[in-house]
N, C-alpha and C positions, 0 to 999 in steps of 0.2 A: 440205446437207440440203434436200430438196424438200419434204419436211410441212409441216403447216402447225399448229402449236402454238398451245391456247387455252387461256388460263384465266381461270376461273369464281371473282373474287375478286384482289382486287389489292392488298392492304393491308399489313401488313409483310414476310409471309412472299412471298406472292406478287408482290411490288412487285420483292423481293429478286433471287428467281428471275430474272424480266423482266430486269430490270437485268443478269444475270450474265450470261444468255444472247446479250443485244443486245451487250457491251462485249467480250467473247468473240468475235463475231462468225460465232457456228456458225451463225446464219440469219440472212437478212433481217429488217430491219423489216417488212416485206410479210408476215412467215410467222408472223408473233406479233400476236395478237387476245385481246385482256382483256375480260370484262365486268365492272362491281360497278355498285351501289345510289349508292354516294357518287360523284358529280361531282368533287369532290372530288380522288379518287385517281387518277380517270380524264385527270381534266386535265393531273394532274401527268405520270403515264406521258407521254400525248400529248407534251407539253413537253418531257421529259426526253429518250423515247427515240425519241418518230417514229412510233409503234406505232398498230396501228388500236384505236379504244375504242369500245366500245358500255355500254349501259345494258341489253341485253337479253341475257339468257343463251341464247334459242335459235339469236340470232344464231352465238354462237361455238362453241353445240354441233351446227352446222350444217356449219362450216364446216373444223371443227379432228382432226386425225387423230391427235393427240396430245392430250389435254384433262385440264388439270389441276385438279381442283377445291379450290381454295383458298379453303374459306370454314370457318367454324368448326360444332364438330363435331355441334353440334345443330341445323345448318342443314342437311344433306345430309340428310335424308328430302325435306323439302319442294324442294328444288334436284333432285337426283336425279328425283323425279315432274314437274317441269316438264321437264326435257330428256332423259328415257330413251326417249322413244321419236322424238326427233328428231336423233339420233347418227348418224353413217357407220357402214357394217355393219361395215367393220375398226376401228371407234378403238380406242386406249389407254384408258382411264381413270387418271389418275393420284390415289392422296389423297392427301394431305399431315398430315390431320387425325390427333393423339393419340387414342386409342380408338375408331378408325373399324376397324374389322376387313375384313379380304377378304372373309370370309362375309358380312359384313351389306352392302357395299357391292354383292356379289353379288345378296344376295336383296335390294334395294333396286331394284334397277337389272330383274328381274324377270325376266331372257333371260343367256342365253349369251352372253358378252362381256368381254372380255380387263382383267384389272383390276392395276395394280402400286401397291403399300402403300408408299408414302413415307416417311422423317423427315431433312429438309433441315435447316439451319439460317441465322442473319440473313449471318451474313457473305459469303454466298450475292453477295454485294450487290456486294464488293469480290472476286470472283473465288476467293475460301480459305472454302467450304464445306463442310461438310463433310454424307456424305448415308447413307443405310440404304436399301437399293432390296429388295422382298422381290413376284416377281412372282403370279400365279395360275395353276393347269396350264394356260390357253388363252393364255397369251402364249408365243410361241417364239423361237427363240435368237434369231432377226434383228431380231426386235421388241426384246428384252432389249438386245439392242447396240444400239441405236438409243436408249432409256432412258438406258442408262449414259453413253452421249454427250454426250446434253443434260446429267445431271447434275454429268459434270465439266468441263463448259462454264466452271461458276461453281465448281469447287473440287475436291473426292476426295470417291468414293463405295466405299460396299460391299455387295455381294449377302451379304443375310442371311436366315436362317429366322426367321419371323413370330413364333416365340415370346419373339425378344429383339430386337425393334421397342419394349418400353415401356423396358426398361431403356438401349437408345439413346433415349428421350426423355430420360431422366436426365440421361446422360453426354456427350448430345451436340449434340441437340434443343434442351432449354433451360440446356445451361449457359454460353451466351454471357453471360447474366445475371449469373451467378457471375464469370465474368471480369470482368465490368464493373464490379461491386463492388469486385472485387478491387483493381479499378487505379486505381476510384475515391477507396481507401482509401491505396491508395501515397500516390497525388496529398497525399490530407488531411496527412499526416504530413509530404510536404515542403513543403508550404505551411505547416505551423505551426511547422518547422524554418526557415522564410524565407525558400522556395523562391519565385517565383512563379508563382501557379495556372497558365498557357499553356506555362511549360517543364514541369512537375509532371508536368503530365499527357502530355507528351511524352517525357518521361524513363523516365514508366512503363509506357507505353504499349510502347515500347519495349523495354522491358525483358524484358515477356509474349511480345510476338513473336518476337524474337528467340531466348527461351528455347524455347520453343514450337518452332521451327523446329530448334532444335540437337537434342531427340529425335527429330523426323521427320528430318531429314537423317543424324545419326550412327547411331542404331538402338541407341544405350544406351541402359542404365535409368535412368528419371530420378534413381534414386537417386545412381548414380555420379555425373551430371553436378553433382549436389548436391555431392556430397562432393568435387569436382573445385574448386570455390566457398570449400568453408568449409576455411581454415586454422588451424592449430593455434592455439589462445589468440587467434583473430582477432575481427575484428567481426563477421564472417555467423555462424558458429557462436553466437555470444551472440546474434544474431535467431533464426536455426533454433531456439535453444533457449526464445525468448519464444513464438514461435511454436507450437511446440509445447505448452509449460505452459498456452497459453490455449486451444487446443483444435481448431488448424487444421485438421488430416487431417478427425478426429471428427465436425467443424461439416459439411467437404464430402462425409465419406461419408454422412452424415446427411441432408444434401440431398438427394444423387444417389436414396437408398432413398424420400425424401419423394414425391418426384418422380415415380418408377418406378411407387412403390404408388398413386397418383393415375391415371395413366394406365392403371394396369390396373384400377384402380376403373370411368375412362371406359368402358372396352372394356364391361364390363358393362352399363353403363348405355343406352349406344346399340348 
């Protein structure tokens, strides 16, 4: 790919991105240009991937035909007005940001200009991302394949309609968090059974992934694969069923809704 990809923000989410991109190997270090405020993160990038860093954002809105703005969601008025009018007349505009909407990034941005609505997530980092790509009528199919490129650079994406962009913040956006919990809790448990903590969490770490993969790979329902697990009068079944009594499903749909509703509150609000 000859673009040359920028982004405005470099902190976990965008740090991630970077990362997938560069270890992927879909561009050059030469074709990826970060700005942010902390030194900090900049240096780290530097270090890590090779990548050119700046501190200034007109820099990378100068120069980037692809520009990702990865900064948080009430920073994009003020960002946006610093480098709207010193953009390439073709770029991208990429957000990344929870309740940033296409409209508003439109009227922000003040002129006709091609905009695609994001929600990426961390693992982004490790190549298994997972992404929601939702474009605007002025990007066209060559532009859109060229999006969906970089995104599954670093993992799997899907073209979606903007109205279920919040409830993929839920489900997919932030529930790396929820899995971390999750495995964090495995770990707890075989630690106090007298596991130790560095296999703990390697056992259960495991355990997620692997699962994880057997629905994306077989294309069963998770249900089955459960039931594939739990034998009669066994040991999983008497987990499945503590599990259940204490309120697992419940706890995660309960999440996902918390979450959802959050995000479309943001949408409002900016």
């Amino acid at each position: 790919m000859s673009k040359i990809v920028g982004f405005i923000g470099s902190g976990n989410m965008g740090g991630a991105m970077i990362g997938g991109i560069v270890n992927s190997h879909l561009l050059s270090v030469q074709k990826v240009i970060a700005a942010d405020p902390s030194g900090t993160c900049l240096n780290r990038l530097k270090k890590k991937y090779g990548i050119e860093v700046t501190e200034d954002n007109l820099e990378v809105s100068r120069q980037a035909d692809i520009l990702f703005l990865a900064v948080k969601p009430g920073n994009y008025p003020q960002v946006i007005k610093q480098i709207k009018d010193n953009t390439k007349e073709h770029v991208i505009i990429v957000t990344i940001a929870a309740g940033q909407s296409i409209k508003t990034t439109e009227a922000l941005f003040e002129k006709n200009i091609k905009i695609v609505r994001a929600m990426p997530n961390t693992p982004a980092m490790v190549g298994e991302g997972m992404s929601a790509i939702c474009p605007n009528s002025r990007v066209e199919q060559e532009d859109l394949e060229v999006i969906t490129e970089i995104f599954n650079s670093f993992g799997k994406s899907e073209i979606v309609g903007e109205y279920l962009m919040d409830v993929v913040t839920g489900v997919s956006g932030s529930s790396p968090a929820y899995v971390y919990l999750f495995i964090e809790a495995l770990a707890d448990a075989a630690v106090a059974e007298g596991m130790p903590r560095e296999k703990a969490y390697k056992f259960a770490a495991q355990a997620v992934y692997g699962s994880a993969k057997m629905v994306l790979e077989t294309g069963e329902h998770p249900g089955v694969l459960k039931d594939m697990v739990c034998s009669p009068g066994g040991t999983t079944i008497d987990a499945v069923c503590e599990l259940e009594k204490n309120g697992l499903r419940s706890a995660v749909i309960s999440a996902v809704k918390v979450c959802t509703k959050k995000s479309k509150a943001m949408n409002e609000k900016y």
